[in-house]
Every structure is written in structure tokens, then in C-alpha cells.
MARLUM-960648 format. One line per 10 residues: their letters; for each residue x, y, z of N, C-alpha, C, O. Coordinates in steps of 0.1 Angstrom, whole numbers, plus 2048, in hexadecimal, padded with zeros to 3 digits. Atoms other than C-alpha are relative to their C-alpha. Example, Ala and Ser with C-alpha at 12.3 -4.5 7.8 and 13.67 -1.06 7.14 Angstrom:
2
as> 809,7F4,800,87B,7D3,84E,809,80C,800,813,80C,807 | 7F7,7F5,800,889,7F5,847,7F8,80B,808,7FD,816,809
This chain:
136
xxxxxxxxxx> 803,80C,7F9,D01,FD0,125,80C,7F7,803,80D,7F0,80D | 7EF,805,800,D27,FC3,11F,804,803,810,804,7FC,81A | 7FB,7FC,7F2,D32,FD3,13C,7FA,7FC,80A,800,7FF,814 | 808,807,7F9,D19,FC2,150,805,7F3,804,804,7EE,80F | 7F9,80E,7F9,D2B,FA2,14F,803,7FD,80B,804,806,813 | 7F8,807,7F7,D37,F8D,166,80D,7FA,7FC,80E,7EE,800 | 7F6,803,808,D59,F8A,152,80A,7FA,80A,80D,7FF,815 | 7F1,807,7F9,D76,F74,15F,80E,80B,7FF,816,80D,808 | 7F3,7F4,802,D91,F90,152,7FA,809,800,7ED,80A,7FF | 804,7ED,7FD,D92,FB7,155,800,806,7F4,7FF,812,7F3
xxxxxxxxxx> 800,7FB,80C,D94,FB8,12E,7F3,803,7FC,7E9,7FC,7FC | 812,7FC,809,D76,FCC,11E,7FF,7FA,7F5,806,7FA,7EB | 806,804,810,D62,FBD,105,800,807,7F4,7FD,813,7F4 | 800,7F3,80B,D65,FCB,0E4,80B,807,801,80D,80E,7F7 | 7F3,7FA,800,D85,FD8,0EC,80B,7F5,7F7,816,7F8,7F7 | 7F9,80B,807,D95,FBD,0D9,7FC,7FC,7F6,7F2,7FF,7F0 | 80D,807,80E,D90,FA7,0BA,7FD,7F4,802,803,7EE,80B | 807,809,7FD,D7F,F8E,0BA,80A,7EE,7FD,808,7E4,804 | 7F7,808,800,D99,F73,0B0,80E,806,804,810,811,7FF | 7F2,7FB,7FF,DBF,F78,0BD,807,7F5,7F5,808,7E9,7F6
xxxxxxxxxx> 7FC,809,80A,DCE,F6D,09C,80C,7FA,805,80E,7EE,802 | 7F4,804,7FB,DF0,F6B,0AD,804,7F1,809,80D,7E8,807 | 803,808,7F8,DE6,F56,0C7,7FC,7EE,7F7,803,7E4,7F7 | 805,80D,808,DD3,F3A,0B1,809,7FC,7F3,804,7F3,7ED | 7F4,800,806,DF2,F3A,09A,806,7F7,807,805,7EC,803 | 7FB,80B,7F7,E05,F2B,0B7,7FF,7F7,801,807,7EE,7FF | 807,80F,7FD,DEE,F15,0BE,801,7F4,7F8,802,7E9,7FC | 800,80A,80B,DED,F05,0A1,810,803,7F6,80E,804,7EA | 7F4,801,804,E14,F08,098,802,80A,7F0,807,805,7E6 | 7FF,7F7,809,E12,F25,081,7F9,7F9,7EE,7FD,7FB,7E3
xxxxxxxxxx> 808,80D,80D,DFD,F0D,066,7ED,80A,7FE,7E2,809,804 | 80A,7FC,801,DE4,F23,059,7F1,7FD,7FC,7E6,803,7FE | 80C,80B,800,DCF,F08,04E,7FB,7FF,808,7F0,803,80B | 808,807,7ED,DC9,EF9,06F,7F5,80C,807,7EA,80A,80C | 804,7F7,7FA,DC3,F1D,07B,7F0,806,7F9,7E9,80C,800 | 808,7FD,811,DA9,F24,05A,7F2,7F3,805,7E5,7F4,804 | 80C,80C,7FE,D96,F02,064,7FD,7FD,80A,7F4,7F4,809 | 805,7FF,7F1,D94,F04,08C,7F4,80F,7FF,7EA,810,805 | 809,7F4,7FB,D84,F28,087,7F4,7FD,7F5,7E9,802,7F7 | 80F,805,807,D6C,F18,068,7F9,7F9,80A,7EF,7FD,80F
xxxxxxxxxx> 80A,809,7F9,D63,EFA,07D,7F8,807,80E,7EC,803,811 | 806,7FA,7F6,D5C,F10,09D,7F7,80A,7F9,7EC,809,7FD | 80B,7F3,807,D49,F2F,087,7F5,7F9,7FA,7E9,7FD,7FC | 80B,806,804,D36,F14,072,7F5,7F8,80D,7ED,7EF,808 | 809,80A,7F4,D21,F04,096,7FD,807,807,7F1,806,80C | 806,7F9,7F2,D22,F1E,0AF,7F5,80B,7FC,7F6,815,804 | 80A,7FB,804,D04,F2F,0A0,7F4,7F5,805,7EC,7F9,80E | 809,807,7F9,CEF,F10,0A5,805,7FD,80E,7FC,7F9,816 | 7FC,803,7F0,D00,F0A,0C4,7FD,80B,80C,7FE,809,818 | 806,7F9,7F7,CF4,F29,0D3,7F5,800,802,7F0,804,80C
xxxxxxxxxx> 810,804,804,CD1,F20,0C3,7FA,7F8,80F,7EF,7FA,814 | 801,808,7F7,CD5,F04,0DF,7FF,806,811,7F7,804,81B | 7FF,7F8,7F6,CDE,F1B,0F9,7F1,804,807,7EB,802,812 | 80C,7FB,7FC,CBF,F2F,0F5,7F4,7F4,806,7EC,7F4,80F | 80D,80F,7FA,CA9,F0D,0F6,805,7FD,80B,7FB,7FA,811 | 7FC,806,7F8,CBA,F03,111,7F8,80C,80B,7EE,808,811 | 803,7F9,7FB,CB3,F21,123,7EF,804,7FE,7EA,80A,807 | 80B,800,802,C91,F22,117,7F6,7F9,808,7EC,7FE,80F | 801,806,7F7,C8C,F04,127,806,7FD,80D,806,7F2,813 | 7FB,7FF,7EF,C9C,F0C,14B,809,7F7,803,80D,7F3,80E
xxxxxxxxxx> 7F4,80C,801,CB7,EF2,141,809,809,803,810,80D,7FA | 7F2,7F9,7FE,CD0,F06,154,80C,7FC,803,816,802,801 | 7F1,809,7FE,CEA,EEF,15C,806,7FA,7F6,812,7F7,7F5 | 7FD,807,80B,CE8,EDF,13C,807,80C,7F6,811,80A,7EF | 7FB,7F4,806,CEC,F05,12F,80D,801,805,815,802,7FC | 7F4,802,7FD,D0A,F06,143,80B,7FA,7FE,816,7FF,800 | 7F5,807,805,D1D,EE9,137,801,7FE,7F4,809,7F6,7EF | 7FE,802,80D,D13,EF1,114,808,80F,7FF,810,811,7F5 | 7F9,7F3,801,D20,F16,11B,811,800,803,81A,808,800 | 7ED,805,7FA,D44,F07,12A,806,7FC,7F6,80F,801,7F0
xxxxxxxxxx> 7FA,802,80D,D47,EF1,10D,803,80D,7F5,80D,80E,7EE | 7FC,7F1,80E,D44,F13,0F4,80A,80A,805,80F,813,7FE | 7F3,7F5,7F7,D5B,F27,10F,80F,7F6,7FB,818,7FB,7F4 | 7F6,80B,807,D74,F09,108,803,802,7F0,80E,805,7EC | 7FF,801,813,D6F,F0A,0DF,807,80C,7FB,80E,80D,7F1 | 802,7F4,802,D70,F2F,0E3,813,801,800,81B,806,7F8 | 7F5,7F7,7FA,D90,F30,0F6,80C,7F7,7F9,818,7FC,7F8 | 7F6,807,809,DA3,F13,0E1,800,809,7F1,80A,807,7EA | 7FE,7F8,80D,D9D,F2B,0C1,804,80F,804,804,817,7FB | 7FE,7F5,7FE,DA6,F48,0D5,7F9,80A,7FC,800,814,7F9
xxxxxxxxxx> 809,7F4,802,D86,F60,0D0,7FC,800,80F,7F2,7FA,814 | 801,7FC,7F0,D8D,F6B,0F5,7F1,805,801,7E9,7FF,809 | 80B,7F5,7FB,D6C,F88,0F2,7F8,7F1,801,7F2,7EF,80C | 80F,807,7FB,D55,F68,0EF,804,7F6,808,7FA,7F2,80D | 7FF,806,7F9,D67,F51,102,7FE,804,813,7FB,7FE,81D | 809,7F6,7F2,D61,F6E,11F,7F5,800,801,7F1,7FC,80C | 810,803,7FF,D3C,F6D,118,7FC,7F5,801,7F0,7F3,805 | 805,80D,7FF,D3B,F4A,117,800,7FD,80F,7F7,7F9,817 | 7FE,800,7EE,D48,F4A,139,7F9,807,80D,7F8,803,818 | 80B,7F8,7F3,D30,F64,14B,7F4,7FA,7FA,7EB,7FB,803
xxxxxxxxxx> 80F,808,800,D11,F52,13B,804,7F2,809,7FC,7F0,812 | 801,808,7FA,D1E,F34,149,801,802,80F,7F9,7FC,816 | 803,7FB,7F0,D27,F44,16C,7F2,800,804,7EF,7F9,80D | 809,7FC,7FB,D07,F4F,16F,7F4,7F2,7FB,7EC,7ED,802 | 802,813,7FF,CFB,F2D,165,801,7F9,810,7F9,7F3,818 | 7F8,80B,7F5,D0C,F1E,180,7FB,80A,809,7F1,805,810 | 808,7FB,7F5,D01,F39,198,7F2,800,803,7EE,807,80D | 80D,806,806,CDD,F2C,18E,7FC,80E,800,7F3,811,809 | 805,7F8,800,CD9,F50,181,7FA,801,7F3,7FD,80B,7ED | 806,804,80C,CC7,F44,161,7F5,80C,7FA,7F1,80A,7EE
xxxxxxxxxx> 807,7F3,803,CB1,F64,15D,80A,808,7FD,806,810,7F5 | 7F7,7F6,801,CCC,F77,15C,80A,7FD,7F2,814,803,7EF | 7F4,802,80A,CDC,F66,13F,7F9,809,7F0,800,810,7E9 | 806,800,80A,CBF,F6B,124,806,811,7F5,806,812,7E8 | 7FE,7F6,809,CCA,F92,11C,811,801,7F9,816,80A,7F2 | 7F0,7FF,803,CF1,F87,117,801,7F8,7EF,808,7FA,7E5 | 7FF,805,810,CE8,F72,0F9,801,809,7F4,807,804,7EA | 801,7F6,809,CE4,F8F,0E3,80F,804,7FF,815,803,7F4 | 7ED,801,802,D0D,F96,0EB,805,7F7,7FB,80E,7F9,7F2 | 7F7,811,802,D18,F73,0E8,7FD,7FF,7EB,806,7FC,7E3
xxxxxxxxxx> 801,802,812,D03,F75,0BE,804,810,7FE,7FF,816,7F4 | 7FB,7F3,805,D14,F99,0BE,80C,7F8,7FB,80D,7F3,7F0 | 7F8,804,802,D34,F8B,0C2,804,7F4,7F8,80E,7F6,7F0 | 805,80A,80F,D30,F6C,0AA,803,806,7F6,80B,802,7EE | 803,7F6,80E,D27,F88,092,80D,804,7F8,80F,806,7EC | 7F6,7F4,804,D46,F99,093,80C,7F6,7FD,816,7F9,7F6 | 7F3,806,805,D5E,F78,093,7FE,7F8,7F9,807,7F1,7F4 | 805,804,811,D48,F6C,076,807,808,7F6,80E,805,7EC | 7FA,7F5,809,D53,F8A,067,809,805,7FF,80C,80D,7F6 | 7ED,7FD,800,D7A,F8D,071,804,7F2,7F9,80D,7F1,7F1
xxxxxxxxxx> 7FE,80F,802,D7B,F67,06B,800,803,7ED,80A,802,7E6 | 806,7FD,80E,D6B,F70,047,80A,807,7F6,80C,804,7EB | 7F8,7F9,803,D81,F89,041,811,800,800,819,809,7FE | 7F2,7FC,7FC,DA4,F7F,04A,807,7FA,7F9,805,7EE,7F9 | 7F9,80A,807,DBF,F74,034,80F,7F9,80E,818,7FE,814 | 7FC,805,7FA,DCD,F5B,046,814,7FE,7FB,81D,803,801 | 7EF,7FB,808,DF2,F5B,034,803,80B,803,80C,80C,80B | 800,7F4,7F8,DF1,F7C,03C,805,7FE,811,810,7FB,817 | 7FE,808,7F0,DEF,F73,061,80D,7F8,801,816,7FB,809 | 7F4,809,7FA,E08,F5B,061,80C,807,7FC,815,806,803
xxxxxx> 7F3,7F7,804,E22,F71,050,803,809,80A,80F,809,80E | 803,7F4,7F8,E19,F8C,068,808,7F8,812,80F,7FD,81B | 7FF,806,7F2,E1C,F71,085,811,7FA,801,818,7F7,80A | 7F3,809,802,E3C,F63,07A,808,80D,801,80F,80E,80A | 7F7,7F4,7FF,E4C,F85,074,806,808,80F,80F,811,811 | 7FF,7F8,7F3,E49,F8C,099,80C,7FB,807,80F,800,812
């Protein structure tokens, strides 16, 4: 169903991980703290924040779905978890293309991917990372 997207880039889903540790390193000036507590504060909300999604969509709030889907494409793409910041982006297209039927079978990707940068997030020694990122 991935491949179904309406993806902004020609990168395949799943072909990647789910955070670019490299990247959010940068961002946050090689401070693995910073990096440690952008990817908590984003992992601990966007579960209920997709909860929202679905209500929103439940109730035919498609436009509201769309500017709640932009903000999480935004959250996504400041912590650098490109795969969901791509899905955040074709639910919201199709939002905005008022194709709101078409979104309901993408939700199931969007709490895939979650899954998986709960579970890299979970798993990653962050010192590690930064040694790794600094050595480059």
C-alpha cells in the first residue's frame, strides 16, 4: 500500500530508517541530549496525535485533518524521521485534494512507522551516535 503513495520524493518507504541520526545531530549541534529529548518529546504525543487524525477524519474534518497532518509533516521533518515525514505529506496532499476517503487505509503506515521509530528511538545509544557522527 506504501507504494501507493503520493510521495513528494522518489525514496521508497522502508528503504531507510526511520530517524537519520546524522542529520538530527546537526541539527542540534552534535548535543546528544537535545537530540535524546526532541525525539522523546516527538515519540511521547504523536501516538495521540494520530488518535486525532483518525477523529478528525471520522468526522469529515478534512481540512482540519490537513493542517493537523502539515503540523506532524513539520515535527517529523525537524527530527528528521524522513519515512513519516513522507506519509505525513501524502495524507495531507490528499487532504488538500479533498480526497479524504482515500486517506483512511494510509493510517495503518503512518502507526507502522511510529512503531518502528519507537523502536530505533528505544534502542539507540545516543553517544554512540554522536561519536559515530563526529568521527565523520
Amino acid at each position: 500500500m506504501a507504494n501507493d503513495l503520493p510521495l513528494d520524493n522518489e525514496l521508497p518507504l522502508g528503504s531507510d530508517l526511520p530517524l537519520d541520526t546524522d542529520e538530527v545531530l546537526a541539527r542540534c549541534m552534535g548535543s546528544a541530549a537535545l537530540a535524546q529529548r526532541l525525539a522523546a518529546s516527538f515519540t511521547s504525543r504523536v501516538n495521540e496525535e494520530i488518535d486525532q487524525l483518525d477523529s478528525l477524519i471520522d468526522a469529515n474534518q478534512i481540512q482540519e485533518f490537513a493542517r493537523k497532518a502539515h503540523q506532524l509533516r513539520g515535527s517529523a521533518a525537524n527530527l528528521s524521521a524522513h519515512p513519516l515525514e513522507r506519509l505525513f505529506g501524502a495524507v495531507e496532499r490528499l487532504a488538500n485534494e479533498d480526497r479524504g476517503s482515500e486517506i483512511t487505509p494510509y493510517m495503518t503506515e503512518l502507526r507502522h512507522e511510529i512503531d518502528r521509530l519507537n523502536a530505533y528511538c528505544g534502542n539507540l545509544e545516543w553517544e554512540a551516535a554522536v561519536q559515530a557522527f563526529t568521527s565523520k
